[in-house]
N, C-alpha and C positions, 0 to 999 in steps of 0.2 A: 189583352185590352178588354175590359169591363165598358159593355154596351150597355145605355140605359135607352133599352126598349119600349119605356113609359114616352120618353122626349121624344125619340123617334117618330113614335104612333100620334104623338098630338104635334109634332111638324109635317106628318104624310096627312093626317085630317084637315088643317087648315089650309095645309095649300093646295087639296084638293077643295075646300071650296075657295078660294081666292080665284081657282081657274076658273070654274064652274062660271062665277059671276062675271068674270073677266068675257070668255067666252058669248055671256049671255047679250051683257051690252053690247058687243061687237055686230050682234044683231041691228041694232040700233043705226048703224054707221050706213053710209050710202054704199059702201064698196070698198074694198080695198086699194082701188085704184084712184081714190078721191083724196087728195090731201088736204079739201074741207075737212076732213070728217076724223083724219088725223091728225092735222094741227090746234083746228079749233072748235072741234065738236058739233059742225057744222051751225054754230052759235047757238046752240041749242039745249043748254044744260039750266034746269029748274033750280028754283032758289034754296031746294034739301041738298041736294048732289051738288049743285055749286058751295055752299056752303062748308060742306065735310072736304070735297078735292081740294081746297084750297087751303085749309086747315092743316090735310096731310102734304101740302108741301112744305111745310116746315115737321110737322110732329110727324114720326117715324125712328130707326133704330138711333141715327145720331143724335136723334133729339132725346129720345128715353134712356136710352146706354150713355148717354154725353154726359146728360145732367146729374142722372147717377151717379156718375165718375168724379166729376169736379165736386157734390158736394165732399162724398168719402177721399178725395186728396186734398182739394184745397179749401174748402166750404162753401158754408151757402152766401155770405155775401161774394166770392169770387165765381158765382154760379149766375152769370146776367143774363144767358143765353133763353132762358124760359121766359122771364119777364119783358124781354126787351125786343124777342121776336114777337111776343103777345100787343105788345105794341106795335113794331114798324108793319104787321101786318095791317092793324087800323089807321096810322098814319098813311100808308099806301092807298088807301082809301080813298081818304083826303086831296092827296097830291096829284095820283094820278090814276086810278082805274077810273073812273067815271069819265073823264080825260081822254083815255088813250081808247076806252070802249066807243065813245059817242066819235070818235077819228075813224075806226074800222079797221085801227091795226091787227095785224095777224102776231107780228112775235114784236118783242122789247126793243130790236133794233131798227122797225120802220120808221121811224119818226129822222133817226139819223140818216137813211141811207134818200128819207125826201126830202129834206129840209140839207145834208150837206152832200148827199152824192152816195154811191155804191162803196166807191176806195172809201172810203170815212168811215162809213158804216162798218166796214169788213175788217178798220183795224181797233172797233171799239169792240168786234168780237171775239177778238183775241183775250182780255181778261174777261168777256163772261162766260167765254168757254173754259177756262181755270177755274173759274170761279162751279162753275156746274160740273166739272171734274172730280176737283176737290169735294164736293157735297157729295156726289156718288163714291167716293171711296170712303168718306167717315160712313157711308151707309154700309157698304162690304165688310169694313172695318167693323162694325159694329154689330154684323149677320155674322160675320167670322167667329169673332168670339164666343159668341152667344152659343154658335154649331157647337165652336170645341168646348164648351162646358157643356154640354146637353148629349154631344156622342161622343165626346173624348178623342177627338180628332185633332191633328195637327193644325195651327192658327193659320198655317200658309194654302193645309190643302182646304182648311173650311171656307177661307174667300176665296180660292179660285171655283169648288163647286158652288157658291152661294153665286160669283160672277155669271157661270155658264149659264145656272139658272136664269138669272135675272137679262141675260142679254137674248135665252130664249122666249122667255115671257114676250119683253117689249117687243121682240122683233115682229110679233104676230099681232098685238096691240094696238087701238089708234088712243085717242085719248079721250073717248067714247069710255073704253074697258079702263082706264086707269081712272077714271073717275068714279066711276062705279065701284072699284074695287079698292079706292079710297075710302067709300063708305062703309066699308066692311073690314078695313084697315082700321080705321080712327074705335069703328065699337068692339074691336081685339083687342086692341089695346086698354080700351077704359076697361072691360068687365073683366080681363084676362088680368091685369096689374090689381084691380080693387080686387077683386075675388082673391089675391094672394096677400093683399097689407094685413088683413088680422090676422094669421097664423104666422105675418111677418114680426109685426109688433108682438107677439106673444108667446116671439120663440123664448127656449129656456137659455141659449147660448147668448141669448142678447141682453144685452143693457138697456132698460127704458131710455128713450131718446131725452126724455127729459134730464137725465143723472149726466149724461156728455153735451148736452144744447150747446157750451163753451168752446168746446173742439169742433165740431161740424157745424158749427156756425160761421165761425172761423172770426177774424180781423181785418184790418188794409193798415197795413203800416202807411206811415205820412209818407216817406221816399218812394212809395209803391201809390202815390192814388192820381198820380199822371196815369201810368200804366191802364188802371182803372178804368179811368177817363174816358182814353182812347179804347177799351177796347167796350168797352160797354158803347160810346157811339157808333162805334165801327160792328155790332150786333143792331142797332135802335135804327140808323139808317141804313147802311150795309144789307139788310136782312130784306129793302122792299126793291132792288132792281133787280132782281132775278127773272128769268125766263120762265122757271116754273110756275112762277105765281101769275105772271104777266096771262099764261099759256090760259088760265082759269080765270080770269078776268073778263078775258078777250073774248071768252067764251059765254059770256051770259049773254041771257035774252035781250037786255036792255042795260044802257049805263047807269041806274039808278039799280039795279040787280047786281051790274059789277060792283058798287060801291057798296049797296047792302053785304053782298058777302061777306067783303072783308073787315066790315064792322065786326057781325057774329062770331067770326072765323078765330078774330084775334082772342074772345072771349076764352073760346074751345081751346087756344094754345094754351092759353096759362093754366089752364084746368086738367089739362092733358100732364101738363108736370109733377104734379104734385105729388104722385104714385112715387116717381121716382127720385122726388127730393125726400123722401120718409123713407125709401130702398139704401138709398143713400146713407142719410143718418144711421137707419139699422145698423147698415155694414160698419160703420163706424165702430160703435161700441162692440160688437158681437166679436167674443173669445173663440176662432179662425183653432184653436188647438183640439177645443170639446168637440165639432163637430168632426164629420166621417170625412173631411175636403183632406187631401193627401196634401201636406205643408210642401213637403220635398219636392211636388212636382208642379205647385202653384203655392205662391203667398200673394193674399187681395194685394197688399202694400208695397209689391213689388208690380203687380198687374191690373193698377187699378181701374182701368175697362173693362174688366173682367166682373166688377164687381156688381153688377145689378143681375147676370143669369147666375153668378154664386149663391147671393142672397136667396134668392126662387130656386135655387138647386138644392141649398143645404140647410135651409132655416122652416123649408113646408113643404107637409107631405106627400107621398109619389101622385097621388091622385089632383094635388094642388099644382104642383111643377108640372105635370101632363096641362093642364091648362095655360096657367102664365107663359111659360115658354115656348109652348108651341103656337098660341096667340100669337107672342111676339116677334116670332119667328118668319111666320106667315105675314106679319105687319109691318116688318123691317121690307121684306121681299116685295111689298106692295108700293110702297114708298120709295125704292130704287130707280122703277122705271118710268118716275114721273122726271126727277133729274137728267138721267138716260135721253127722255125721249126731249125734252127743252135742250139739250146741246146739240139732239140730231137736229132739230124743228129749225133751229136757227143754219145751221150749218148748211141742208136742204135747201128754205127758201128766200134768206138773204144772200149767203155766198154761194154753192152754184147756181141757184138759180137768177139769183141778181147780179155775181158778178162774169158770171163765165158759158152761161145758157139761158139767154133771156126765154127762147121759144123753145121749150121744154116740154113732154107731155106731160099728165097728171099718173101716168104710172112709171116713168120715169121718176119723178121725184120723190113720190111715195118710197122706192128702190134704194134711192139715193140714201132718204132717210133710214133706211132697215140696214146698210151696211155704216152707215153713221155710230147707228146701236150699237155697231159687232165693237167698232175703234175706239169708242169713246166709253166703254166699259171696259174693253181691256186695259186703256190706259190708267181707267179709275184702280183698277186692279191692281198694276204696279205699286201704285201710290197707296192704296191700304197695306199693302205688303208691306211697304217705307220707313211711315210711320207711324207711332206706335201709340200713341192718346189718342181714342175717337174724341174726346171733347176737343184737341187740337187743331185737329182737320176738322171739328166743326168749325169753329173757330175761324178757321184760317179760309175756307171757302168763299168768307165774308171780304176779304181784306183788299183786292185788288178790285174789284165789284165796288168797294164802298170808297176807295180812294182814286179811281177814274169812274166809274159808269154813274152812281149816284150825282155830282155835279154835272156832270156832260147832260143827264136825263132833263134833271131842273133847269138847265140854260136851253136846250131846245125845246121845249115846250113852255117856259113861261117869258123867256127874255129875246123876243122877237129879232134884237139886235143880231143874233149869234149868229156867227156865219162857220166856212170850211175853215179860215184861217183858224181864227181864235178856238176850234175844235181841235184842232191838229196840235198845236202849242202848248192846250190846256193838258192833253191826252201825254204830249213828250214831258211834260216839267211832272206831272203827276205821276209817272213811269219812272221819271230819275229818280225823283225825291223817295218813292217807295221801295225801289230795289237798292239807293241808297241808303237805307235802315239797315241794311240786311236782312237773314231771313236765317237765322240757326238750323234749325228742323229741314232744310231745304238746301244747307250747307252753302248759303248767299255770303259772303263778309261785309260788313256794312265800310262802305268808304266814305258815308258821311256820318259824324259824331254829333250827332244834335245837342244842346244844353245839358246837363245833368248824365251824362253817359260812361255805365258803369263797363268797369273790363271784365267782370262776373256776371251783372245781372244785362248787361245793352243796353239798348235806349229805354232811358225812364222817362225821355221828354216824348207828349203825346203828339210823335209824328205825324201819326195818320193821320189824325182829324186834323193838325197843319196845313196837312198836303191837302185837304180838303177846301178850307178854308182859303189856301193860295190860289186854289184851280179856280176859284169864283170869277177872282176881279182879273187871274188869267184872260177867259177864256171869253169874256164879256169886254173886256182892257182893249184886246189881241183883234174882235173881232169891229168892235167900235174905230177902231184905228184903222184900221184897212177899209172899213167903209168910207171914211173921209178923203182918204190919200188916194181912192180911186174914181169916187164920186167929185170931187174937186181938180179933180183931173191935174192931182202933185206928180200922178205915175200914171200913163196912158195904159189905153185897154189892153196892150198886150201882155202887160204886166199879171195881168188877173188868171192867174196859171190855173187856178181854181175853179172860174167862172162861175163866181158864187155875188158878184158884188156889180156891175157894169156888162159884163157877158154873161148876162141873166137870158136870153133868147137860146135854153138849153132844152135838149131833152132828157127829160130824169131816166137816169141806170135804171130807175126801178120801172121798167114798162106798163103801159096800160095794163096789158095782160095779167101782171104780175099783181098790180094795186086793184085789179077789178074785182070784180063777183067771182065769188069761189075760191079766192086765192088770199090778196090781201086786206081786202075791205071794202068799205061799205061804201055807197053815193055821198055821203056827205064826206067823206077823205075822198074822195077823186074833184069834189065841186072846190072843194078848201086849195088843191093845187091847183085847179084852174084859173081860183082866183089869186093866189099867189104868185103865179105866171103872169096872169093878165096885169098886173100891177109893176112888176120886174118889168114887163113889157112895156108898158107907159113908160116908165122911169130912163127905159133906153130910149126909147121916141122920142124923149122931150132933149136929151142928147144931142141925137143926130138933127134936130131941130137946132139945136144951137150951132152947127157946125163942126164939132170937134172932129167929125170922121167914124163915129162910131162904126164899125161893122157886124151886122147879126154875126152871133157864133153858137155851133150846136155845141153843148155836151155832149160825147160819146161813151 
């Protein structure tokens, strides 16, 4: 087996400095025993560093190898993944960081576990932890390949060492050092990919991109622009309820810093693609026979993931590939354990610590979260092994995130009505309707047939965004209606199995402790449910004023 010692040496250089800088901010943290400091940086991230970590949670190897990939198999209009995360990052902006920053949430899920309870909370983390699963394995996915064209390794053994690596990183990490080393991520990537486009453009095995613009451009057939539809909304919104973005939000100085970020941030994505929509086209036209790539033991057209470290393996010289790929390499690895550490973060301080350890130490949960890393990279692992398009599982990371957690987000923060019921309802009808699509790649069979549904190609009707679209006046319908039928007293208070609507005299799952200083946030989210209480509380007084019988009842 033929070592190339050039790729080697510039993936031992960059991840030696990746550590380096990793290490250095970890300085920065109050302790490792603080999970201020490793959830939310103990709010403390400036508006350069906030800007690039937030950036790289989207841009990273799924986002570079993805883009790649789709334009060289299916084109660049079926390529929405660049433009539409460059978007739903500054739409997030809009809707909600400035929102959830000036509240003093800690992760993506507070909002549900105060507003409808802990069980609530803990079953809407059930798709965002798929959903940050799936990101970390297009990311493995995407380190994999890249390993086995750079040292000619086996695809299966390059993501299990790319996983070990990456579950060693974060475990020692808070999000201090993954911020930091976001920033030295995002400029590997820019000057590691530009530094190789002219000697990519001007290989002699390639076709000017101009001469093929028609084929890696591509089309949308008319039967195919549901499809489309759906899957470009399910990127446009899909792309901003994520943990990892949430994680760097949460994290700035001030909510007008959380919002600025992700203005800028969105800029940086779409600019960050561009390298690899021209890797792309290259690969496209480039005659795969004239170069030194062994046909036999790789065809791009049969491995088209493959094709953005082929392009920087076989199109520029050993001294150009010692750069670009080892950049990239170092940059994919950087961008892993920001995914990683948003499924441990939630896992840590919504569900044990919210629903099964209220009084918890602070190194206790730190703990929690470092063995979190170990399980939820390995599972990532499984599932890069699975399947086989990283633009796929990018893709698909989006989908259950964008057809439960997107709606659910916008009804408890803007539709005041929203209670546990209509949460519950919205969360089961959006879970039917989406595992009834099926799921091919996942080996789901769809046992609902939407409109237009082919026995070759599946649903061409745009489900998702249906199921989107139904969870609205679900879960606003579901929660309106049970406020009436218990406040009119159609169904006495024992009925309110919930206690979200008339046995409002609860104490929230999520403990003072847990919503205070250091932990979940800030004074103006503890004054917000006090006042929120205080009003639940009138509303039952004027009750038991009227005679019905009301009885105080705690939440437990």
């Amino acid at each position: 087996m033929a070592v190339n010692w050039a790729g080697i040496a510039g993936i031992a250089v960059f991840y030696i400095v990746i550590l380096l800088v990793g290490l250095w901010a970890a300085r920065k943290t109050r302790g490792v025993s603080d999970p201020d400091s490793v959830l939310v940086a103990s709010r403390d991230l400036n508006l350069f560093v906030g800007v690039f970590t937030t950036a790289a949670t989207v841009v990273g190897g799924a986002y570079i190898n993805g883009a790649a990939e789709s334009v060289y198999a299916y084109g660049l209009v079926w390529t929405q993944a660049p433009w539409a995360y460059a978007v739903c990052i500054s739409l997030g902006g809009i809707l909600f960081a400035k929102k959830m920053r000036a509240k003093g949430y800690v992760t993506m899920l507070d909002p549900f576990q105060v507003t409808y309870g802990n069980r609530m909370g803990g079953l809407l983390f059930i798709p965002s932890l798929f959903g940050e699963i799936l990101w970390t394995a297009a990311i493995l996915a995407a380190l994999g390949t890249t390993m086995s064209v750079i040292l000619e390794l086996d695809v299966t053994l390059s993501v299990i060492i790319s996983a070990c690596i990456v579950a060693f990183y974060t475990f020692f990490g808070g999000l201090y050092s993954v911020a930091y080393t976001d920033v030295v991520q995002l400029f590997c990537i820019f000057l590691g990919l530009w530094f190789c486009i002219p000697f990519v453009m001007t290989s002699e095995h390639a076709k000017p991109i101009t001469n093929t613009s028609s084929e890696w451009i591509g089309s949308i057939d008319t039967r195919d622009i549901g499809i489309w539809i759906d899957y470009t909304l399910l990127l446009l919104l899909g792309g901003i309820t994520w943990q990892a973005y949430f994680q760097r939000v949460l994290s700035a100085k001030s909510p007008d810093a959380a919002q600025k970020m992700s203005y800028i941030a969105g800029v940086l994505v779409l600019i960050m693609a561009i390298p690899s929509v021209l890797i792309g086209a290259v690969g496209f036209g480039t005659d795969w026979s004239e170069t030194s790539l062994n046909l036999n033991k790789t065809v791009p057209s049969e491995n088209p993931s493959l094709i953005l470290p082929l392009v920087i393996q076989y199109l520029t010289p050993t001294y150009v590939a010692f750069i670009g790929l080892g950049a990239l390499s170092a940059a994919v690895m950087s961008s892993a354990d920001s995914s990683v550490l948003a499924a441990s973060s939630m896992f840590a301080h919504n569900i044990y610590k919210g629903l099964f350890r209220n009084a918890v130490s602070k190194r206790e949960i730190v703990w929690v979260i470092r063995v979190s890393i170990v399980v939820t990279t390995a599972l990532a692992t499984i599932l890069a092994l699975t399947v086989n398009s990283v633009y796929y599982l990018y893709v698909l990371c989006s989908d259950l995130v964008y057809v439960v957690i997107f709606p659910q987000l916008v009804c408890v923060l803007y539709v005041k009505v929203c209670n546990t019921y209509g949460s519950f309802v919205g969360f089961i009808i959006a879970m039917l309707l989406r595992i009834g699509g099926g799921e091919k790649t996942l080996l789901i069979p769809p046992f609902i047939k939407f409109p237009f549904f082919s026995d070759t190609k599946g649903q061409l009707f745009p489900f998702r965004t249906f199921t989107v679209l139904i969870s609205f006046p679900v879960i606003i319908g579901v929660s309106y209606l049970t406020h009436l039928v218990f406040t009119r007293n159609i169904l006495g208070p024992k009925w309110d199995v919930f206690r979200c609507v008339v046995n409002v005299e609860r104490v929230r799952e999520v403990d003072d402790e847990a919503v205070g200083d250091g932990d979940v946030g800030s004074k103006e989210h503890e004054a917000l449910n006090i006042d929120e209480q205080s009003k639940k509380k009138k509303e039952a007084e004027s009750l038991l004023s009227a005679g019905d019988g009301l009885k105080e009842d705690t939440r437990l």
